[in-house]
C-alpha positions in Angstrom: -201.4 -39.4 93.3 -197.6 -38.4 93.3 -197.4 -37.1 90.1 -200.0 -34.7 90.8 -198.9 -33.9 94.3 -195.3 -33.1 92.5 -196.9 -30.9 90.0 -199.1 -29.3 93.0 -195.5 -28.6 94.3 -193.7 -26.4 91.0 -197.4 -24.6 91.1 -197.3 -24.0 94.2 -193.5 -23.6 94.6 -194.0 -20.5 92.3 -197.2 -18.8 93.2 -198.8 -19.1 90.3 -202.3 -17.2 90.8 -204.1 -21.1 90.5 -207.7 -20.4 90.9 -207.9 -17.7 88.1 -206.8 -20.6 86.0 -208.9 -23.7 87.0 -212.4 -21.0 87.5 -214.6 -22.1 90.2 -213.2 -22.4 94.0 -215.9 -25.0 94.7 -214.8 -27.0 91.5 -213.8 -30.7 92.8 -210.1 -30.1 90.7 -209.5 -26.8 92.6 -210.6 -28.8 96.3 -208.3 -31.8 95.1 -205.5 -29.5 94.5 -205.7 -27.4 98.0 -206.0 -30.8 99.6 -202.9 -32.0 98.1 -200.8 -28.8 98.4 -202.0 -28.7 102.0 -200.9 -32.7 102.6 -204.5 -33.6 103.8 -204.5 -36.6 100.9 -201.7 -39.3 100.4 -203.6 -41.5 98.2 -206.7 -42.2 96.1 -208.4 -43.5 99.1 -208.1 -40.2 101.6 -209.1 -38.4 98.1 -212.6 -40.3 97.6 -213.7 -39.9 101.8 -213.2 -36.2 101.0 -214.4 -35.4 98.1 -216.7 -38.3 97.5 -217.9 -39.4 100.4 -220.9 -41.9 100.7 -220.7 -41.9 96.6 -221.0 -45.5 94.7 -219.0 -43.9 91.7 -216.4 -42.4 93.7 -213.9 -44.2 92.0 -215.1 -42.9 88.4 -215.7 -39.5 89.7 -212.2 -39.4 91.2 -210.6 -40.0 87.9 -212.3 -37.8 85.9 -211.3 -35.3 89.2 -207.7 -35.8 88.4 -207.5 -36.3 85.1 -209.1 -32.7 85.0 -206.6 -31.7 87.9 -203.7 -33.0 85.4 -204.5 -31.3 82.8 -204.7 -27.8 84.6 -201.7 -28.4 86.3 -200.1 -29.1 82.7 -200.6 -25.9 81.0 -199.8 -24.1 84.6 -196.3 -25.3 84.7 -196.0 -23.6 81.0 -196.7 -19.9 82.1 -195.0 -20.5 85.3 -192.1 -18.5 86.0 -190.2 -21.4 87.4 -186.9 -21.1 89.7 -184.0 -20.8 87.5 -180.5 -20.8 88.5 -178.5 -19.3 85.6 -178.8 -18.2 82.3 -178.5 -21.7 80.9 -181.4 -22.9 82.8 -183.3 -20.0 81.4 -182.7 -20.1 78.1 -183.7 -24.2 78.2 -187.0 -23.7 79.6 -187.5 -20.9 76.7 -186.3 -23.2 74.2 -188.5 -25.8 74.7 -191.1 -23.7 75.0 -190.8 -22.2 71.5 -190.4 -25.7 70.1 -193.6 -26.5 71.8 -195.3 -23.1 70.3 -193.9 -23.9 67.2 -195.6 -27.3 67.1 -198.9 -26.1 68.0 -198.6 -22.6 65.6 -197.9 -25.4 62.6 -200.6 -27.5 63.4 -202.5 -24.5 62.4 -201.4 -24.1 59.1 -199.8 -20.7 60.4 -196.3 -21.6 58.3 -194.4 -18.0 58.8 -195.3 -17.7 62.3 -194.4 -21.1 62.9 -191.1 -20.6 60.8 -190.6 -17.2 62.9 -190.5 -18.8 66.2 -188.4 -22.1 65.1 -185.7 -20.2 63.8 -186.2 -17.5 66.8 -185.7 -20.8 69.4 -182.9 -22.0 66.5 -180.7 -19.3 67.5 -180.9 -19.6 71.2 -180.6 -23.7 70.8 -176.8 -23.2 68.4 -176.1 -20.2 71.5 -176.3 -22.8 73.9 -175.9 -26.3 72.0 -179.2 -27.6 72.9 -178.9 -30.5 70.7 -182.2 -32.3 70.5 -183.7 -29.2 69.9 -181.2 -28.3 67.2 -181.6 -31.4 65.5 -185.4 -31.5 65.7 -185.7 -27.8 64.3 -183.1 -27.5 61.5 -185.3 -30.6 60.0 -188.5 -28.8 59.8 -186.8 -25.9 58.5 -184.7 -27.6 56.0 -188.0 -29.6 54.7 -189.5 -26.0 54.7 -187.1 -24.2 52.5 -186.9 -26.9 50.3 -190.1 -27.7 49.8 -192.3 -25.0 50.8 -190.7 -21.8 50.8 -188.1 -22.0 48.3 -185.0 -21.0 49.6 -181.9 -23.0 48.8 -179.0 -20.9 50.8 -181.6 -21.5 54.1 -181.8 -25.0 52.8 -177.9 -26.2 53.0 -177.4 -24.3 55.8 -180.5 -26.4 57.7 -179.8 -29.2 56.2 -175.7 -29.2 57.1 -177.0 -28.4 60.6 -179.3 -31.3 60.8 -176.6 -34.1 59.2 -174.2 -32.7 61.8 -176.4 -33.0 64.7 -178.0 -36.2 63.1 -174.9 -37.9 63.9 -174.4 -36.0 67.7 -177.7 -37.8 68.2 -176.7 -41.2 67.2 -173.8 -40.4 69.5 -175.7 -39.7 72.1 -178.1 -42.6 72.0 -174.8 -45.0 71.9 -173.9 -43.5 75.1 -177.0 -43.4 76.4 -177.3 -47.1 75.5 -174.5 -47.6 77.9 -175.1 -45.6 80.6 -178.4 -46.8 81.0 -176.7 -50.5 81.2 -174.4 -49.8 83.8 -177.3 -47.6 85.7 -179.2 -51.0 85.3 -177.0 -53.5 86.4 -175.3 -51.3 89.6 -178.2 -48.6 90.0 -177.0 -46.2 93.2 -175.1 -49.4 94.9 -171.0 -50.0 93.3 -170.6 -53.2 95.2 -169.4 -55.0 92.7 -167.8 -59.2 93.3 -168.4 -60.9 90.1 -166.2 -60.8 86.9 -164.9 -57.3 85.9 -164.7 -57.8 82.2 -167.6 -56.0 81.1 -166.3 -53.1 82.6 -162.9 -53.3 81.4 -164.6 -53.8 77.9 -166.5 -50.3 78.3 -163.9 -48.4 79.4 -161.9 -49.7 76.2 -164.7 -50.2 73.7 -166.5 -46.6 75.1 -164.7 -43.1 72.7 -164.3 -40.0 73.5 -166.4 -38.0 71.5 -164.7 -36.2 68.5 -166.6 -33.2 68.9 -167.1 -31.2 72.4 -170.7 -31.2 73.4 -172.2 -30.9 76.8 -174.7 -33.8 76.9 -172.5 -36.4 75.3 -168.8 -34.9 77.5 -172.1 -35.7 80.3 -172.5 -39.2 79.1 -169.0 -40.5 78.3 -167.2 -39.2 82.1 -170.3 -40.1 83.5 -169.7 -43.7 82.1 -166.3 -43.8 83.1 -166.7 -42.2 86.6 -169.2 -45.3 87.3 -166.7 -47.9 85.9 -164.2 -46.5 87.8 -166.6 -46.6 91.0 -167.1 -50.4 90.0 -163.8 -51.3 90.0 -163.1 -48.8 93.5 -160.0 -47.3 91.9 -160.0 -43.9 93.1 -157.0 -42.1 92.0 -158.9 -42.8 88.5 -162.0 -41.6 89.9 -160.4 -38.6 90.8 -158.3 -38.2 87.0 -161.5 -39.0 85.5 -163.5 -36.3 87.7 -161.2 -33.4 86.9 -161.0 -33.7 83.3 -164.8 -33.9 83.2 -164.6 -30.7 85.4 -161.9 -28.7 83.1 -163.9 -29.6 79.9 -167.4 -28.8 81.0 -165.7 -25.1 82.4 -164.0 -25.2 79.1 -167.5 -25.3 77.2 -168.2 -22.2 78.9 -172.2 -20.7 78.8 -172.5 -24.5 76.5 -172.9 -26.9 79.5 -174.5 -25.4 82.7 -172.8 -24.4 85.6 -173.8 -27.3 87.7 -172.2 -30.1 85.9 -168.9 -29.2 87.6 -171.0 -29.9 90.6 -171.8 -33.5 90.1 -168.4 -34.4 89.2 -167.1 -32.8 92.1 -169.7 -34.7 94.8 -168.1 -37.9 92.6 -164.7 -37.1 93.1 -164.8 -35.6 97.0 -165.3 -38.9 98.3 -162.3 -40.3 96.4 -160.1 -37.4 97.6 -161.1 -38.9 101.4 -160.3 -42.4 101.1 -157.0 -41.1 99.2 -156.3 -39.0 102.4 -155.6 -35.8 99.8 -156.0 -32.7 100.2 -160.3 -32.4 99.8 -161.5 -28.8 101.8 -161.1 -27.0 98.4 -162.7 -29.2 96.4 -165.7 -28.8 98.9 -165.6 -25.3 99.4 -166.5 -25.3 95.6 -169.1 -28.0 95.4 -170.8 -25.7 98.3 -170.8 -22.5 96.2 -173.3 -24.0 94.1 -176.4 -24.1 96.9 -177.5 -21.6 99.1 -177.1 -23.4 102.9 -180.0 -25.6 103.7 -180.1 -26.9 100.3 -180.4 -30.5 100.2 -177.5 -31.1 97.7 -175.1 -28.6 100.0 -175.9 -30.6 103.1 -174.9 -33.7 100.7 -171.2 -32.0 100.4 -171.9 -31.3 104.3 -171.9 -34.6 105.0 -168.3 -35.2 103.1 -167.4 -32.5 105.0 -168.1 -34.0 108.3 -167.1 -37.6 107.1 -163.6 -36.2 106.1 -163.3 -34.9 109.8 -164.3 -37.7 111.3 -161.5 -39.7 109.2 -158.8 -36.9 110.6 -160.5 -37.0 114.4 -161.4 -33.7 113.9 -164.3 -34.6 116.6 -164.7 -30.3 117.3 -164.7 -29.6 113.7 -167.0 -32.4 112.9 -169.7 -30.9 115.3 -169.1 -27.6 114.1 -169.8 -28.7 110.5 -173.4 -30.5 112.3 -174.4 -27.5 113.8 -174.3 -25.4 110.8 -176.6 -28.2 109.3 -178.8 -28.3 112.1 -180.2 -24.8 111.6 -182.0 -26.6 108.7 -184.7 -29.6 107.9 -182.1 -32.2 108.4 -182.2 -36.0 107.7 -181.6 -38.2 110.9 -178.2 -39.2 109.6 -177.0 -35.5 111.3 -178.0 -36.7 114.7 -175.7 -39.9 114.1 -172.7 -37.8 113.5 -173.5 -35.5 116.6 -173.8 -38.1 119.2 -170.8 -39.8 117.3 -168.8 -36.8 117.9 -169.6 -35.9 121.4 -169.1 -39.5 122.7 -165.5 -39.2 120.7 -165.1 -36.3 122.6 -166.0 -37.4 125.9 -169.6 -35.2 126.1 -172.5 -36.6 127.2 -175.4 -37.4 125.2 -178.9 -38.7 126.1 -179.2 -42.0 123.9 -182.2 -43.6 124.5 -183.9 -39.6 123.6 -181.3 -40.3 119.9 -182.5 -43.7 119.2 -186.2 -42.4 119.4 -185.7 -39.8 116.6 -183.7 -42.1 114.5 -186.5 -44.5 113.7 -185.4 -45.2 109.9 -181.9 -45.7 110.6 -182.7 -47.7 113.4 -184.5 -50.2 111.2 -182.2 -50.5 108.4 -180.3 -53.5 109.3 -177.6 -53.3 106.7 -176.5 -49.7 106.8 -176.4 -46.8 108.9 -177.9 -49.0 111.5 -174.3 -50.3 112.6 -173.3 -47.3 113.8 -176.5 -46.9 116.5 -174.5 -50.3 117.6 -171.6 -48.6 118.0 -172.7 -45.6 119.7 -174.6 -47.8 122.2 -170.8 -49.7 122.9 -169.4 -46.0 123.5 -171.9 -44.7 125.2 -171.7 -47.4 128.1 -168.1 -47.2 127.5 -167.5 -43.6 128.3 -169.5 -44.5 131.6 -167.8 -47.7 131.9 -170.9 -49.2 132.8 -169.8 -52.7 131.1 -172.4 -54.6 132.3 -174.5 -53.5 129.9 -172.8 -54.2 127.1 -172.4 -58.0 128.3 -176.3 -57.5 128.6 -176.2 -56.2 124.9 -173.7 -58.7 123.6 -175.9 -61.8 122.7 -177.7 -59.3 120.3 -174.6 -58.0 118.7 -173.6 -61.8 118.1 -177.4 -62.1 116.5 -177.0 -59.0 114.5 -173.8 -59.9 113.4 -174.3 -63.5 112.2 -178.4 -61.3 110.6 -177.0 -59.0 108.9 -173.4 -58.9 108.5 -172.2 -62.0 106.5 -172.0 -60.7 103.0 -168.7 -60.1 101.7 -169.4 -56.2 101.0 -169.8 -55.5 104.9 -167.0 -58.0 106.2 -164.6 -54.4 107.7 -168.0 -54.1 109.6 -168.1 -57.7 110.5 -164.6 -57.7 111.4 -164.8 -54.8 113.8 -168.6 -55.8 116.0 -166.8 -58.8 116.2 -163.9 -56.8 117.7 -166.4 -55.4 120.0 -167.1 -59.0 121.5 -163.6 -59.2 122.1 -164.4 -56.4 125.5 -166.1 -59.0 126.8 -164.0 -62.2 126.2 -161.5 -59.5 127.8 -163.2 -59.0 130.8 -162.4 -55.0 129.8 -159.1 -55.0 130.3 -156.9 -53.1 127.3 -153.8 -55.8 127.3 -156.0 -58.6 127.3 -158.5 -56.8 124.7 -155.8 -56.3 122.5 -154.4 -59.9 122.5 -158.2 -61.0 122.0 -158.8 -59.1 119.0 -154.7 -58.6 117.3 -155.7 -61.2 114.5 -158.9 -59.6 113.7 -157.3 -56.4 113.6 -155.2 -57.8 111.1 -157.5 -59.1 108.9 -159.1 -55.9 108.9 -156.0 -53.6 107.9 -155.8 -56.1 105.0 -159.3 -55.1 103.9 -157.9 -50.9 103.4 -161.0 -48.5 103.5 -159.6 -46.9 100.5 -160.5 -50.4 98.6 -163.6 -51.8 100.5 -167.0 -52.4 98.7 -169.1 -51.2 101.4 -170.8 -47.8 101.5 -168.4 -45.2 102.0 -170.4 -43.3 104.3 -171.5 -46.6 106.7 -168.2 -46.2 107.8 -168.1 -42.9 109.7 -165.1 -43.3 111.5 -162.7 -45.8 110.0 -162.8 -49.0 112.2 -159.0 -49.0 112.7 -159.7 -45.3 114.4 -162.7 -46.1 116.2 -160.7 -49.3 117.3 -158.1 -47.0 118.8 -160.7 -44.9 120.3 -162.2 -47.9 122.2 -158.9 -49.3 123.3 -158.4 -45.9 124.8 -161.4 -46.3 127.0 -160.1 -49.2 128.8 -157.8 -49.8 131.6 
């Protein structure tokens, strides 16, 4: 059901004029695809009560229902006049459209209108190096004007094309081939503790490609970004990031315009921990999106993260309130109340932890931080007998949750927290309580912990200054 619900959504997205497709309103695909675009079905069960109801062959009838559905949906995304961003995008959708007309014209034994619209999407595919699509055309065509329609100047030309991008292809697949093991074994998650030699051995055993194309440029920075993530060395994060940048710009209308993008939301992060200079590099990560998109609050949120690591508590909720004209995740409520508490405002907590119910349930991320807005919260109101009251379950979370090397600055710092308490409050005897820990956490730097980069809003040896403050 969430495949078709997704292609419901670029139908719908677009306005395609549905029903003068499928025919009938009162066909069961038409009802099934109003009730998905509406949200009044999340599975195949909700789907069978409405359409189906009281049936024995619901099941049966349901899949011929979608499979029908699928179908119309199919050849509606191919007239649809999708959303595209640049010229690039544009002329990759027509591409691929051609190469699809083309296979279907052949089919019919209709060889010079076939021929017309292969070398018609040719031209467009070498305009914008499009290289499957090169590849897969300048075959046909060679194989045509060799074989079929005698031509032998076409033929070289296709067939010097095809050897060429033959051997961009097998390029691409070796890269591929590694990409897709390092996406395997570390997915979204770079906490990495084991033996490092199989990424030293990519970085040295991975080229550069000879020749300058966008998808395999893509591939091999891609590769070494990750490796680079792997091993948390960040000034090579950031080298390896702004060569990708300067080559995909140098490829000009050859790669589009968004690549720089990705690089930049690898290398913004890097540029934080490094404590360099980063509001360019997000001013032009956010010139991609309009505001509200999701991927610009994504730079949004490096942009509040980098002021939280300067104590820019002001700025920081400046930065939320722009977001908060927009659907937002919960995470932006997080980073208000962290502000305003770090500023001395007031929030109302128990009315946060009510519309943070995913982050309050995921025990080994963002969920630390609801901790330590609870401690400041009774802090700022030095009302410390309920944090005594809440200490027995910090201890329990801690000992949950916390042991795993990855999250030992967090385990370090809540069990700085119980320090307040062994304390009694008082900043002197706080201090003395907690100097070793403090210790132990300097010699864990941010700049080369394992642990999420964004779990730790405020780094601890900050926050730690901001709780000491707090105390008499």
């Amino acid at each position: 059901m969430i495949r078709l619900k997704q292609l419901v959504d670029i139908v719908s997205t677009f306005k395609l004029q549905y029903l003068q497709l499928v025919g009938r309103q009162n066909d069961k695909a038409t009802q099934l695809y109003e009730l998905l675009k509406k949200g009044r079905v999340k599975n195949n069960e909700d789907a069978r009560k409405r359409l189906y109801p009281g049936s024995k062959n619901a099941v049966a009838l349901l899949s011929k229902t979608k499979r029908r559905l699928f179908n119309q949906l199919i050849n509606s995304t191919i007239v649809t006049q999708h959303n595209i961003r640049s010229e690039y995008e544009s002329s990759l959708y027509e591409a691929y459209k051609y190469l699809a007309a083309y296979r279907i014209i052949r089919t019919q034994g209709m060889m010079k209108a076939a021929n017309y619209v292969a070398e018609d999407a040719l031209k467009t595919a070498l305009k914008y190096d499009f290289t499957d699509i090169i590849y897969l055309l300048s075959r046909q065509l060679r194989r045509h004007y060799s074989a079929i329609d005698k031509n032998e100047e076409k033929r070289k030309f296709y067939s010097e094309l095809a050897n060429r991008y033959g051997e961009e292809m097998q390029v691409e697949n070796q890269l591929e081939e590694i990409y897709s093991q390092l996406s395997a074994r570390f997915g979204a998650d770079r906490r990495y503790e084991g033996d490092k030699a199989f990424i030293h051995q990519i970085l040295e055993e991975t080229p550069l490609p000879q020749e300058s194309h966008y998808w395999s440029s893509f591939l091999y920075f891609n590769i070494r970004v990750i490796s680079y993530q792997v091993l948390n060395d960040h000034s090579k994060i950031i080298e390896e990031c702004e060569k990708a940048i300067e080559l995909m710009e140098s490829l000009g209308q050859k790669a589009p315009p968004i690549t720089s993008f990705f690089f930049l939301s690898y290398q913004i992060p890097s540029l934080i921990l490094q404590k360099s200079s980063v509001q360019p590099k997000i001013d032009q990560a956010l010139a991609f999106f309009e505001p509200g998109h999701v991927n610009w609050q994504h730079i949004k949120r490096f942009e509040t993260l980098n002021h939280f690591h300067h104590g820019q508590y002001q700025k920081a909720l400046e930065v939320v309130d722009q977001v908060k004209q927009f659907k937002h995740a919960e995470i932006w409520l997080v980073y208000e109340a962290m502000a305003k508490l770090l500023s001395n405002k007031s929030i109302r907590l128990y009315k946060l932890l009510n519309e943070i119910p995913v982050i309050s349930q995921d025990k080994r991320g963002m969920n630390i931080n609801i901790l330590i807005l609870e401690v400041l919260y009774h802090l700022n109101k030095q009302e410390y007998g309920k944090i005594i009251d809440r200490m027995p379950s910090i201890e329990q979370y801690l000992y949950r949750h916390l042991m795993v090397q990855p999250l030992i600055r967090s385990r370090l710092f809540v069990k700085m927290l119980m320090s307040l308490e062994k304390g009694h409050f008082r900043r002197k005897a706080v201090e003395e309580k907690s100097r070793d820990l403090l210790e132990e956490l300097r010699s864990y730097p941010i700049d080369q912990s394992v642990q999420d980069f964004e779990l730790e809003v405020v780094p601890y040896e900050v926050l730690w200054g901001e709780v000491l403050g707090r105390l008499e």
